[in-house]
MARBA-3410 file (N, C-alpha, C, O; in Angstrom, 1 decimal):
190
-0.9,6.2,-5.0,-1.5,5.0,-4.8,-0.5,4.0,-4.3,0.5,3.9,-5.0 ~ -0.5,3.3,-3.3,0.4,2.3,-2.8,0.8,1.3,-3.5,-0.1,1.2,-4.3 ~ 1.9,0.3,-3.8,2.1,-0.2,-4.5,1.2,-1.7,-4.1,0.7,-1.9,-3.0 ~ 1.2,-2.5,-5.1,0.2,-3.7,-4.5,1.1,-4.7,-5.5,1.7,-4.6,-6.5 ~ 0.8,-5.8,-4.6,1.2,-7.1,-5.2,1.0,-7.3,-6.4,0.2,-6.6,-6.9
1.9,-8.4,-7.5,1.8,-9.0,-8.3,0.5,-9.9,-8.4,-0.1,-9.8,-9.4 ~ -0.1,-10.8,-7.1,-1.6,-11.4,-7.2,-2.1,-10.5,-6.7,-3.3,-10.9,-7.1 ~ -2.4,-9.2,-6.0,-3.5,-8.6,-5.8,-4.0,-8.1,-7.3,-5.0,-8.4,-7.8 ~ -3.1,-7.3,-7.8,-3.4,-6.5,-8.8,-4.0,-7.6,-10.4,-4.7,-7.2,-11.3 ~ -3.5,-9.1,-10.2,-4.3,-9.6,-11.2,-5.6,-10.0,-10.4,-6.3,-10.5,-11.3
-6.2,-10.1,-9.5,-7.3,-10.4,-8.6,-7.6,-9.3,-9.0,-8.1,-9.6,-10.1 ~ -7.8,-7.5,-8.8,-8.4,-6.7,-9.4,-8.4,-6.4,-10.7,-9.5,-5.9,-11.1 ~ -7.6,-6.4,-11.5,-8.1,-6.9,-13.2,-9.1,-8.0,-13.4,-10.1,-7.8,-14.2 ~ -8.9,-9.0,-12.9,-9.5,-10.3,-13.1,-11.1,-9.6,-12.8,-11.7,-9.3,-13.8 ~ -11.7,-9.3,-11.3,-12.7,-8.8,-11.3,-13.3,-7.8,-12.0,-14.5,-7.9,-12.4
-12.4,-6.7,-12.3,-13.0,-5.3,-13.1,-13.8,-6.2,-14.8,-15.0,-6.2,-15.2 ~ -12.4,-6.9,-15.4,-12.8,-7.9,-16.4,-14.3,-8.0,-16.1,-15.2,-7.3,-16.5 ~ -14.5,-9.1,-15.3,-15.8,-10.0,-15.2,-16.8,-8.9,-14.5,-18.0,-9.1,-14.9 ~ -16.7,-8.3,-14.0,-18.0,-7.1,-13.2,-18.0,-6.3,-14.4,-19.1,-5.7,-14.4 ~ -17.4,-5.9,-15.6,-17.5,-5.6,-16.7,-18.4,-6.1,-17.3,-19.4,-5.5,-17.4
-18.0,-7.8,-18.0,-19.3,-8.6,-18.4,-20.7,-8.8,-18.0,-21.8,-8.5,-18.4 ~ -19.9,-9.6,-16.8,-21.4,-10.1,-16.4,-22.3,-9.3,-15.3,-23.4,-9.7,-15.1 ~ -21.7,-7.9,-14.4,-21.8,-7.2,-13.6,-21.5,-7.6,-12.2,-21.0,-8.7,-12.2 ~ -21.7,-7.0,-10.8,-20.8,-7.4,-9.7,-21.7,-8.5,-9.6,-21.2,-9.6,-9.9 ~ -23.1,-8.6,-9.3,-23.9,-9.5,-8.5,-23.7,-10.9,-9.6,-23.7,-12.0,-9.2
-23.3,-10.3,-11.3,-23.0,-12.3,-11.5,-21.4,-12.8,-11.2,-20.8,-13.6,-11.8 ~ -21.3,-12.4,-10.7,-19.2,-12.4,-10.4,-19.2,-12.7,-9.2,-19.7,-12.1,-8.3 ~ -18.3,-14.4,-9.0,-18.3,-14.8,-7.9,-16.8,-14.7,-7.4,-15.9,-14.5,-8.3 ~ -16.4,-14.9,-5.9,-15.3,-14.7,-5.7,-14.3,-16.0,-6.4,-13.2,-15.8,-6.9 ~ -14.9,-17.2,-6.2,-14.5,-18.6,-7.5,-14.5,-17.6,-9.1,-13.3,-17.5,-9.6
-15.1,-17.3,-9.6,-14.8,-16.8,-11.2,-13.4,-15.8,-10.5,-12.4,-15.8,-11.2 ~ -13.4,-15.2,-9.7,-12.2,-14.2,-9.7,-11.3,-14.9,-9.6,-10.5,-14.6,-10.5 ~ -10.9,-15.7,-9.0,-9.8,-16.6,-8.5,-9.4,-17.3,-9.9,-8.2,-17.2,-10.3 ~ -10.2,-18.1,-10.5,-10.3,-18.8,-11.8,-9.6,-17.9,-12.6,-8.6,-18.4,-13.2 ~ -10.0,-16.2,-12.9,-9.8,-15.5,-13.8,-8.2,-15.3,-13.5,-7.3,-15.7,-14.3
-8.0,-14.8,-12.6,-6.8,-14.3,-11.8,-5.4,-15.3,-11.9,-4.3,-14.9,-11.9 ~ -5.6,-16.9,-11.9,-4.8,-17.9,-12.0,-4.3,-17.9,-10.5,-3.2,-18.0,-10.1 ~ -5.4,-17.7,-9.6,-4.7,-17.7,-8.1,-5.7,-19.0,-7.4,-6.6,-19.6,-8.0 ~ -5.5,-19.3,-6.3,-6.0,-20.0,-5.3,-7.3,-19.1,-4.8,-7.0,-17.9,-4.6 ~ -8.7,-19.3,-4.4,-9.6,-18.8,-3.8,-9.2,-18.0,-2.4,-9.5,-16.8,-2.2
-8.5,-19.0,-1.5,-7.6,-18.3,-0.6,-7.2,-17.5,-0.8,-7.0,-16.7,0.1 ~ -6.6,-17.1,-2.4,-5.5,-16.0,-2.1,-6.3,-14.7,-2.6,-5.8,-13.6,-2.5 ~ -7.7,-15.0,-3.2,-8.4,-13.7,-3.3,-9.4,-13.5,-2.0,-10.2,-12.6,-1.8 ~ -9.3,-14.5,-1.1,-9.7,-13.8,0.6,-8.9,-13.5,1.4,-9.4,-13.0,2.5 ~ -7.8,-13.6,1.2,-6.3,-13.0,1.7,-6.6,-11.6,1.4,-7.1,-10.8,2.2
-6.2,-11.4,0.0,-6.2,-10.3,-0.4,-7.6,-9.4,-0.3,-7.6,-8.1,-0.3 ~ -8.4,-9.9,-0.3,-9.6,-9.2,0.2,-11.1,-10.2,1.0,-11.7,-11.0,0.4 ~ -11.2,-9.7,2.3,-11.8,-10.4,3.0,-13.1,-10.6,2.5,-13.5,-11.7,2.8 ~ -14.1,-10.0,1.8,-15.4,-10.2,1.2,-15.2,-9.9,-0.5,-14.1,-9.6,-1.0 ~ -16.5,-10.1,-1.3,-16.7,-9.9,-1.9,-16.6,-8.3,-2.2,-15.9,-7.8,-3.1
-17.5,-7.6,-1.3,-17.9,-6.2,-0.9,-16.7,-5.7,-0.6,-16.7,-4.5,-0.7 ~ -15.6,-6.1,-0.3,-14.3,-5.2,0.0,-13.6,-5.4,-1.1,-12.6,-4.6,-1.2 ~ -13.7,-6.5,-2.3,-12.8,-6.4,-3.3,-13.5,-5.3,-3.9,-12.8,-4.3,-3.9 ~ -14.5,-5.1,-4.3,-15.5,-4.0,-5.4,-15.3,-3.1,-4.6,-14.4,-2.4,-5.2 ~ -15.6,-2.6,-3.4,-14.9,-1.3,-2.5,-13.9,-0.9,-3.5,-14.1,0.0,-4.4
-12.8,-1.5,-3.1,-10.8,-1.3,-3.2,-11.1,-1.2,-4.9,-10.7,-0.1,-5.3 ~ -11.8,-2.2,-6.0,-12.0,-1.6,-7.3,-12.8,-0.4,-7.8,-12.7,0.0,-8.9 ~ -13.8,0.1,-6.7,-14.3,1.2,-7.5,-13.5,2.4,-7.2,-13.1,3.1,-8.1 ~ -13.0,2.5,-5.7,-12.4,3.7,-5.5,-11.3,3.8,-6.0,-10.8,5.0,-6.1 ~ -10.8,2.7,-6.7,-9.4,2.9,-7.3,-9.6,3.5,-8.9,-8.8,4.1,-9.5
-10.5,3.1,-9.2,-11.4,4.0,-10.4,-11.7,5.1,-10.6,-11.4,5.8,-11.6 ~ -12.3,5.4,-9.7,-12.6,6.6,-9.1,-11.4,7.8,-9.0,-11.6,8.7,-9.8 ~ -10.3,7.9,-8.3,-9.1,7.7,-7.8,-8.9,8.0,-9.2,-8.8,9.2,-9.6 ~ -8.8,7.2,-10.0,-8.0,7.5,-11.5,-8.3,8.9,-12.0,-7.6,10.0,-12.0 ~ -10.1,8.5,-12.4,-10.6,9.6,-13.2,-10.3,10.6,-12.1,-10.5,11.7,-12.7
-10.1,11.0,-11.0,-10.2,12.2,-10.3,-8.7,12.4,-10.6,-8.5,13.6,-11.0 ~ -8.1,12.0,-10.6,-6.6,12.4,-10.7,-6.1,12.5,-12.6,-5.1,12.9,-13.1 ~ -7.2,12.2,-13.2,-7.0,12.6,-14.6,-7.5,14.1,-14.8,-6.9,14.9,-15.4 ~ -8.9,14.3,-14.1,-9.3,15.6,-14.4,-8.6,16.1,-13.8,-8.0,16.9,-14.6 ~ -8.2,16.2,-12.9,-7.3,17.5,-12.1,-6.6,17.7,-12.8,-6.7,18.8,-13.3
-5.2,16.8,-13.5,-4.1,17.1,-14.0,-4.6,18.0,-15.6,-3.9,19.0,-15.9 ~ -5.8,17.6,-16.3,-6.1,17.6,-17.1,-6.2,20.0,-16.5,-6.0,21.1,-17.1 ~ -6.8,19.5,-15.2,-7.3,20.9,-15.7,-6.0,22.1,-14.7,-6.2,23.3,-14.5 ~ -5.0,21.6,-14.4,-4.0,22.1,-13.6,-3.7,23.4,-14.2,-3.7,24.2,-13.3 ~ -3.4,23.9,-15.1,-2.9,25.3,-15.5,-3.9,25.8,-16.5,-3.3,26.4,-17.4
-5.2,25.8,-16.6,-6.4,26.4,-17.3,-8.0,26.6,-16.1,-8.4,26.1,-15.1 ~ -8.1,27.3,-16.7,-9.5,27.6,-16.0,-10.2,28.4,-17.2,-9.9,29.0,-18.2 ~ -11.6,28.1,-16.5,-12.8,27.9,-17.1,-13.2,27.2,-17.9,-13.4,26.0,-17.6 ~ -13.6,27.7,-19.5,-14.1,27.0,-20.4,-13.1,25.7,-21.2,-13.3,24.6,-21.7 ~ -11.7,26.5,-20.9,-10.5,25.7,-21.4,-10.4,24.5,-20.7,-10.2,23.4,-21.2
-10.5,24.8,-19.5,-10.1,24.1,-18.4,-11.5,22.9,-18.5,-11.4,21.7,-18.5 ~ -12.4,23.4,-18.7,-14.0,21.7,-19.0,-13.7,21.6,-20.5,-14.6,20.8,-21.0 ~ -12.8,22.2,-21.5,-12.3,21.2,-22.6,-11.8,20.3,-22.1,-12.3,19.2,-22.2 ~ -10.5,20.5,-21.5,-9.3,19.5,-21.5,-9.7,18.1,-20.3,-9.1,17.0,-20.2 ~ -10.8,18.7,-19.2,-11.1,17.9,-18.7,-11.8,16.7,-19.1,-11.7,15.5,-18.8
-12.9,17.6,-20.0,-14.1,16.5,-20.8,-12.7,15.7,-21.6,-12.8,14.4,-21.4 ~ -11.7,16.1,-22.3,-11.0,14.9,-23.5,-10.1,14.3,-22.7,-9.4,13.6,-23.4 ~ -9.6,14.3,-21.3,-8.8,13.9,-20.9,-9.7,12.9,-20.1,-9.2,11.9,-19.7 ~ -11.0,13.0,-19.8,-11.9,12.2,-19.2,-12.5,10.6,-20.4,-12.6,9.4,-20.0 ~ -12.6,11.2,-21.6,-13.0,10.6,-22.4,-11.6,9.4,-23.0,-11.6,8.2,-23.2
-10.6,10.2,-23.1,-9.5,8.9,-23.2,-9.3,8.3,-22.2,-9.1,7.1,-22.4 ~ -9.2,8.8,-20.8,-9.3,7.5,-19.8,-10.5,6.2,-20.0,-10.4,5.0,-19.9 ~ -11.5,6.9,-20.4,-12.5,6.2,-20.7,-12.3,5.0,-21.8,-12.5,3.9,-21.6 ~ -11.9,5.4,-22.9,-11.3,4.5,-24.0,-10.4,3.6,-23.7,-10.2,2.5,-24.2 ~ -9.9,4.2,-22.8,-8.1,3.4,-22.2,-8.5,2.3,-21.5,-8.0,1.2,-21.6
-10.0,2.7,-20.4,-10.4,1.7,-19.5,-12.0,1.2,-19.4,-12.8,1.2,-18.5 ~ -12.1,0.7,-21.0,-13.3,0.6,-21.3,-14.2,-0.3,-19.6,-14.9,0.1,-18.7 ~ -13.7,-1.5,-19.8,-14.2,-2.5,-18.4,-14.4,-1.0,-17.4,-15.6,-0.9,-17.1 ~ -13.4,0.1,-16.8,-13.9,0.1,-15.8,-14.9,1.0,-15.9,-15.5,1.0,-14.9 ~ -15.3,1.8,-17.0,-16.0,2.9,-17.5,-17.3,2.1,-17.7,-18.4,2.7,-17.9
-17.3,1.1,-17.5,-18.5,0.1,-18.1,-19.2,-0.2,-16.8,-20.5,-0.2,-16.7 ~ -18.1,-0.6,-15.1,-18.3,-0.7,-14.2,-19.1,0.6,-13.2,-20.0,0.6,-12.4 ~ -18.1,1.6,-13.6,-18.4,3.2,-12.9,-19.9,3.3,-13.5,-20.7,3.1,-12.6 ~ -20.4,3.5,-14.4,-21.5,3.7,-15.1,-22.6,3.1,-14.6,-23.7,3.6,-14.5 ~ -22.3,1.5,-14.2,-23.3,0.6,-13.9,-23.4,0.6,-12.2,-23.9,-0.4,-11.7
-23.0,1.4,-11.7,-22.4,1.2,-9.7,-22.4,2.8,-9.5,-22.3,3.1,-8.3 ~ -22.4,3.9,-10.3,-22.1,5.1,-9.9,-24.1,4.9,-9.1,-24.1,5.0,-7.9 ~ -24.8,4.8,-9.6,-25.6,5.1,-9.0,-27.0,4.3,-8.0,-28.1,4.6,-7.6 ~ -25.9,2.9,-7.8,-26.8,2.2,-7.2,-26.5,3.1,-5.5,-25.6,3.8,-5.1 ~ -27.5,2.6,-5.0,-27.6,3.2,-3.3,-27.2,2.1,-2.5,-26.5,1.9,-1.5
-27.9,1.3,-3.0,-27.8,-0.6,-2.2,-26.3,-1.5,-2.0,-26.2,-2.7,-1.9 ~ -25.4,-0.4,-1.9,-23.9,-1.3,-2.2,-23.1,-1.2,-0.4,-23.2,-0.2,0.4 ~ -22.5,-1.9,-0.3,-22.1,-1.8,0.7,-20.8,-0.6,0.9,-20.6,0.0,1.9 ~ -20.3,-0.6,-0.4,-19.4,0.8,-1.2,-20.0,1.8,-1.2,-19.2,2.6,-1.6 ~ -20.8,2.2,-1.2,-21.9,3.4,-1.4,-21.2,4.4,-0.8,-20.8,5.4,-1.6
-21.0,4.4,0.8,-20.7,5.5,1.2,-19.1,6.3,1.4,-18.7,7.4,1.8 ~ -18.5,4.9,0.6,-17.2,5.4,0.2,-17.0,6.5,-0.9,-16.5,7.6,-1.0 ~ -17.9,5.4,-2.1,-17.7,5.7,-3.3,-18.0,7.4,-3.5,-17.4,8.3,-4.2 ~ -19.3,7.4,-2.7,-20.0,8.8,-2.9,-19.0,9.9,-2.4,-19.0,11.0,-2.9 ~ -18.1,9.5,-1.2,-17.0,10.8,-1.2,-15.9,10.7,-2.4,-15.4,11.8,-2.9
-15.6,9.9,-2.8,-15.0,10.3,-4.3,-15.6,10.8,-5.1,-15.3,12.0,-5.1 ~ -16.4,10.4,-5.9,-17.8,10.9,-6.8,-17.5,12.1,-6.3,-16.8,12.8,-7.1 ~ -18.0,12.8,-5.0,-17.5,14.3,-4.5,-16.7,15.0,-5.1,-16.9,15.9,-5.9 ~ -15.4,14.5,-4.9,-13.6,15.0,-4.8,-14.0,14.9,-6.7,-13.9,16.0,-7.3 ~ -14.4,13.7,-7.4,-14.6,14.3,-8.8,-15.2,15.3,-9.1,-14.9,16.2,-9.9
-16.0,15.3,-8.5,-16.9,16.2,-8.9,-16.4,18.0,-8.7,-16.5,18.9,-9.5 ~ -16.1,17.8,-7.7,-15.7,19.0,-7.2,-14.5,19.6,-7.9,-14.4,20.9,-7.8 ~ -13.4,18.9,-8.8,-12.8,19.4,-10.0,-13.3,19.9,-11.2,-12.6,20.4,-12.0 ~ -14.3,19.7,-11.4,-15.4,19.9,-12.3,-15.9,21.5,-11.5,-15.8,22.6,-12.1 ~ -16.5,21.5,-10.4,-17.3,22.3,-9.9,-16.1,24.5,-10.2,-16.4,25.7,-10.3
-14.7,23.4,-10.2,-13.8,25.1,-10.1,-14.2,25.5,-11.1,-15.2,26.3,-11.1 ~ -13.4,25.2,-12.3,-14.0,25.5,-13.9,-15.3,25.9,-14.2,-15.3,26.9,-14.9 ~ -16.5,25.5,-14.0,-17.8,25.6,-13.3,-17.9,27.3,-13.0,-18.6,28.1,-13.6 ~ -17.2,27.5,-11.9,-18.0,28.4,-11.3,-17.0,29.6,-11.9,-17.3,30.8,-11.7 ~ -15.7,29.2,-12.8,-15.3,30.5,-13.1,-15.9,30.5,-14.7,-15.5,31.3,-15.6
-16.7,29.9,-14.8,-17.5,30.3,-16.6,-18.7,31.0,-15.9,-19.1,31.8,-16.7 ~ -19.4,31.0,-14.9,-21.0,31.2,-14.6,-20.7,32.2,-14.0,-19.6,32.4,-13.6 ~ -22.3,33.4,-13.6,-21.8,34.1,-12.6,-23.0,33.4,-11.2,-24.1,32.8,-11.3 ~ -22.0,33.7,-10.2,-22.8,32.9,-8.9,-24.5,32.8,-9.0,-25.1,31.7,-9.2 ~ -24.9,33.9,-8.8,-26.4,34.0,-9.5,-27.1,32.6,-10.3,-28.2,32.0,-10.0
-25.9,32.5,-11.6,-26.9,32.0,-12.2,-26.8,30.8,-11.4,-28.0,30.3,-11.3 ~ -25.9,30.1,-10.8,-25.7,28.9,-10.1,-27.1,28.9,-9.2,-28.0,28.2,-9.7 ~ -27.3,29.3,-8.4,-28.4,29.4,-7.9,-27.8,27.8,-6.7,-28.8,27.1,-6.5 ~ -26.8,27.4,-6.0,-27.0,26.3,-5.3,-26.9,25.1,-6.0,-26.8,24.1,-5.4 ~ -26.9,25.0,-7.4,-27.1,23.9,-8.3,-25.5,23.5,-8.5,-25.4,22.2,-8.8
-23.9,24.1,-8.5,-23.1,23.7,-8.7,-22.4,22.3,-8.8,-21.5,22.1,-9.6 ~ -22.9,21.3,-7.8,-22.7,20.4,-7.6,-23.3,19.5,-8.8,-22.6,18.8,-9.5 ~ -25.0,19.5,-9.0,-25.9,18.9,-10.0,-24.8,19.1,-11.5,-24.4,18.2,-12.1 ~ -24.5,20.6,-11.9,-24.2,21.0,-12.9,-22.7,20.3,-13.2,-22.1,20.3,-14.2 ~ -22.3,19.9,-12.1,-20.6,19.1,-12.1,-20.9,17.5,-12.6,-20.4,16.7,-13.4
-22.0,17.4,-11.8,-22.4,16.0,-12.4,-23.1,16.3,-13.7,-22.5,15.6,-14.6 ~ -23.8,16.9,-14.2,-24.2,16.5,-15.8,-23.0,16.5,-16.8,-22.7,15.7,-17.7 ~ -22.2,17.7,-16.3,-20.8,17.5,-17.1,-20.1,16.2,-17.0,-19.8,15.6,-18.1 ~ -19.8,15.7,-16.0,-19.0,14.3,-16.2,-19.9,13.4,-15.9,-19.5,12.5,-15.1 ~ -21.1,13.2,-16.3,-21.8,12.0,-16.5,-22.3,12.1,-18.1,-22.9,11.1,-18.6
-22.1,13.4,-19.1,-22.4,13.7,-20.0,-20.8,12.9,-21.2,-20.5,12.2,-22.2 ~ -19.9,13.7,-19.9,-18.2,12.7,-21.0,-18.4,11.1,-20.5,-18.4,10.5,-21.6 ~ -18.5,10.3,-19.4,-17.9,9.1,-19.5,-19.3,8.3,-20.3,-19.2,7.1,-20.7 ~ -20.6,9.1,-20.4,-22.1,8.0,-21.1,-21.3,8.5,-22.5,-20.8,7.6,-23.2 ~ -21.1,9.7,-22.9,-20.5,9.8,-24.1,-19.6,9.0,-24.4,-19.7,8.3,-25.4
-18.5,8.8,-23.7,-17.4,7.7,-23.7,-18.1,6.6,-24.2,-18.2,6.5,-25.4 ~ -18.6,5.5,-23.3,-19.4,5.0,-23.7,-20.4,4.4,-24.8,-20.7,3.3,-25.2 ~ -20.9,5.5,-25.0,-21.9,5.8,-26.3,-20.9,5.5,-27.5,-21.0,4.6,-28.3 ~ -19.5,6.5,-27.3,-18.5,6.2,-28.5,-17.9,4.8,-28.9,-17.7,4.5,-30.1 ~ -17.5,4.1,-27.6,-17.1,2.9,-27.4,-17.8,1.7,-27.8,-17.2,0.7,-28.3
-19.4,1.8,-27.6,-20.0,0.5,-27.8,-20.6,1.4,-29.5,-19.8,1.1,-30.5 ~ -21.2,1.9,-29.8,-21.9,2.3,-31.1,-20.7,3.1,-32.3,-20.3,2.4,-33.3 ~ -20.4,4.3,-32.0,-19.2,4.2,-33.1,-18.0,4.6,-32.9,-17.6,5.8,-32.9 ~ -17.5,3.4,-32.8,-16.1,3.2,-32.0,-14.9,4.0,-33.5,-13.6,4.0,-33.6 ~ -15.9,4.6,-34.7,-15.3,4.8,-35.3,-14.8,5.4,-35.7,-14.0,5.3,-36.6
-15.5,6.9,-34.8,-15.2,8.1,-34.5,-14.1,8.6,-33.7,-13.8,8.0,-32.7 ~ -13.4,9.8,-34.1,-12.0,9.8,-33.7,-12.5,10.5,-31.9,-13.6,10.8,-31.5 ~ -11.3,10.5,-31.3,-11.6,11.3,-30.1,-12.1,12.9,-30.0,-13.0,13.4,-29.3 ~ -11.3,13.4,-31.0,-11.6,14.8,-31.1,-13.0,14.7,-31.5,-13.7,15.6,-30.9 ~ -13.8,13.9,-32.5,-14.7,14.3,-32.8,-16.0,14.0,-31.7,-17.1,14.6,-31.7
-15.6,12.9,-30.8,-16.7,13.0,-29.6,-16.4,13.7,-28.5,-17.1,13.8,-27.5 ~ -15.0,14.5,-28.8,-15.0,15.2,-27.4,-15.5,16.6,-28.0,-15.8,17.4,-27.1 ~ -15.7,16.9,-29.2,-16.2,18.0,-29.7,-17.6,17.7,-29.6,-18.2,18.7,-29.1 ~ -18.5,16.4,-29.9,-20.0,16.4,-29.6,-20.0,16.3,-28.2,-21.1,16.4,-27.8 ~ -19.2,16.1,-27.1,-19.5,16.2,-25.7,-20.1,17.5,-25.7,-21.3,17.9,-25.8
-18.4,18.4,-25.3,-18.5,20.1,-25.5,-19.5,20.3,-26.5,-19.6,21.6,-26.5 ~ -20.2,19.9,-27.2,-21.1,21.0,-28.3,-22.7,21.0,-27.2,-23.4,21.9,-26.9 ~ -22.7,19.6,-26.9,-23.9,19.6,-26.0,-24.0,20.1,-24.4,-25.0,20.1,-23.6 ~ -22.6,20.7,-24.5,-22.8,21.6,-23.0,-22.7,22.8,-23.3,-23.0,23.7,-22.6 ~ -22.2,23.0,-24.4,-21.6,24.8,-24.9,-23.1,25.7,-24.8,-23.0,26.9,-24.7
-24.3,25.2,-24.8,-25.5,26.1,-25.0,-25.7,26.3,-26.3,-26.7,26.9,-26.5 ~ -25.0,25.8,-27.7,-25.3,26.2,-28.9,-26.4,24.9,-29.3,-26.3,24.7,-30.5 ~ -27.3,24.0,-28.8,-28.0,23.5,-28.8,-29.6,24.7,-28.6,-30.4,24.9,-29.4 ~ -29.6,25.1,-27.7,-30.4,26.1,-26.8,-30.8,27.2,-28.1,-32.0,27.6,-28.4 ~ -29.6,27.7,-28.6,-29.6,29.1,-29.5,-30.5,29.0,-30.6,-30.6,29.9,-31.4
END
């Protein structure tokens, strides 16, 4: 990731903050600037629209969690390998509650001017997900669905994140990254 200014980088905290709270559409480029301790100018300097600052904040999001699973799953495969992804996914998540709050609420709008960015990252996560994936299944049972089944897994860790975060923040990690995995393991089913 390139290195970025001292005011860019509080201009995107400042935002993720408030697109956190109040969501993108109540966040103006004035509340960013306000939050940031910068001049208005200097958050259209740094990003010409509104839609290009949230662009440069989701993908950089994005960007995270994809470069957490990977690392997460670098020397394991299969079932080990969607453990350490799902708990290494879930403490990013704890670590960056705002932006876990943002991904969740923008992963699936269509109407964004980011849309067609975001959706090739969403991909590249996804598709770290999909290796592990296909060495637990046999092709067969995939049936073409690989992709869907990459997304319920990491839409099942960062709502769980979530879930843990706002309701019981009192539970340790291990124990929600164990109810993640329990609810994908098939011992629900049995």
């Amino acid at each position: 990731m390139p290195r970025q200014s001292g005011t860019k980088r509080a201009i995107l905290e400042a935002a993720l903050e408030l697109a956190a709270d109040n969501g993108i559409t109540g966040t103006t480029m004035e509340n960013v600037a306000e939050r940031a301790g910068v001049a208005k100018g200097s958050v259209y300097y740094n990003f010409t629209s509104k839609d290009r600052l949230f662009e440069e904040l989701l993908l950089e999001g994005v960007g995270v969690l994809t470069e957490t699973v990977r690392s997460a799953r670098s020397a394991l495969t299969g079932w080990p390998a969607l453990q350490a992804m799902v708990r290494a996914l879930l403490e990013t998540v704890a670590d960056n509650r705002a932006l876990a709050r943002l991904l969740a609420a923008e992963i699936f709008r269509t109407d964004r001017a980011w849309q067609p960015s975001l959706e090739l990252l969403r991909r590249e996560v996804l598709g770290e997900f999909i290796i592990p994936i296909r060495e637990t299944s046999p092709p067969a049972e995939m049936d073409g669905r690989l992709e869907l089944v990459a997304g319920s897994v990491f839409g099942a860790a960062l709502t769980g994140g979530l879930e843990w975060l706002v309701f019981s923040p009192e539970r340790s990690l291990d124990e929600v990254t164990e109810s993640v995995l329990y609810g994908l393991s098939g011992r629900l089913a049995a």
